[in-house]
N, C-alpha and C positions, 0 to 999 in steps of 0.2 A: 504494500500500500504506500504511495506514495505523501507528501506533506501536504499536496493540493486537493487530495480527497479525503474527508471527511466519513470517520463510522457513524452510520446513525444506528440506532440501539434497535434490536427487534421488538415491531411488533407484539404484544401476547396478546394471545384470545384468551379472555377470560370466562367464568358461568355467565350466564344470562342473570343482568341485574334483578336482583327482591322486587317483587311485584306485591301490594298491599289489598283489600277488596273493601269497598266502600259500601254500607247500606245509606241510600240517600235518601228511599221514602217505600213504606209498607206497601204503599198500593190497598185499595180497595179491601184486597181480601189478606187483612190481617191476619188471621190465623194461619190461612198460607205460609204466608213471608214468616211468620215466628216458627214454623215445621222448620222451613227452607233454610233457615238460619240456625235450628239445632241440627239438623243434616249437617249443613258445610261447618260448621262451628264442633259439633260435638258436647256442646254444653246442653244442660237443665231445662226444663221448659220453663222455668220461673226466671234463670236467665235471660234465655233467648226473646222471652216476652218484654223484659226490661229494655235490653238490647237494642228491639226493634223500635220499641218507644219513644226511645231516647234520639232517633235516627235526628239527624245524619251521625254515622258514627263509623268508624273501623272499624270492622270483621277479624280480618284476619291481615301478618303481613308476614314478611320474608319468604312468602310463596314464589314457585316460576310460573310464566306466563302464562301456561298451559294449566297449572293449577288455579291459578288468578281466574282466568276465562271461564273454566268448567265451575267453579264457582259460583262466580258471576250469571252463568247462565240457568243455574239451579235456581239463583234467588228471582231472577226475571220469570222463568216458570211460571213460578208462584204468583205472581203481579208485580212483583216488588220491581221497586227503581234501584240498581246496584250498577258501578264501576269499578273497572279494577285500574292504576294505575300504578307506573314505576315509582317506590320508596325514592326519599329525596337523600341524595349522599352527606353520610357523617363526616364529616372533618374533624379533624382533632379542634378546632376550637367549640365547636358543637358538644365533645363529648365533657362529662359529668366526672373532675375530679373532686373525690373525697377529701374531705377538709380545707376546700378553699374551692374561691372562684364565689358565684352568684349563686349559683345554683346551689351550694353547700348544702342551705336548709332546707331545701327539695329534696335531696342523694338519702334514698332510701339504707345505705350502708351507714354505718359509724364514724364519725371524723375520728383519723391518726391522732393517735393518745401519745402528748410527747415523750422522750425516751430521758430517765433522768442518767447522769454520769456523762462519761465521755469516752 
């Protein structure tokens, strides 16, 4: 290789990004979409009825696309108004360190207990 050509780094193919499923609206026949939504979910009927109530809301996420969709198409079935959409990417200033930052008193873990000595 010579000085006037440049390596550019390969390429990777990575998985197909976390897709999320959205419930946006029961539709009509409620009791449908609250089935349709213990189906794809696997929770409680007393959840799933909460669940749908509460719509708009996420289902499910870190699914693939194909999981997303057949999802999705479960909950339409039913009547329901449902999308699935690509998860938004975390960046490290996004994520949730313990014992500092803003987030602290949100971080469901324990903030770092200082260490005494040296």
């Amino acid at each position: 290789m010579s000085d006037e050509e440049t390596a550019e780094p390969p390429t990777l193919l990575c998985d197909d990004p976390s897709h999320e499923v959205a419930l946006i609206d029961c539709g009509p026949r409620e009791t449908d979409a609250v089935l349709a939504v213990r189906k794809v979910t696997g929770l409680g009927l007393w959840h799933c009825r909460a669940l749908a109530r509460r719509a708009p809301v996420t289902l499910l996420g870190g699914l693939s696309a194909y999981r997303a969709q057949s999802a999705v198409a479960v909950l339409r079935s039913a009547g329901a108004r449902a999308e699935w959409r690509q998860e938004p990417e975390r960046t490290a200033s996004s994520l949730r360190r313990p014992g500092g930052g803003p987030d602290a008193a949100k971080s469901p873990l324990p903030a770092e207990e200082p260490r005494a000595g040296g």
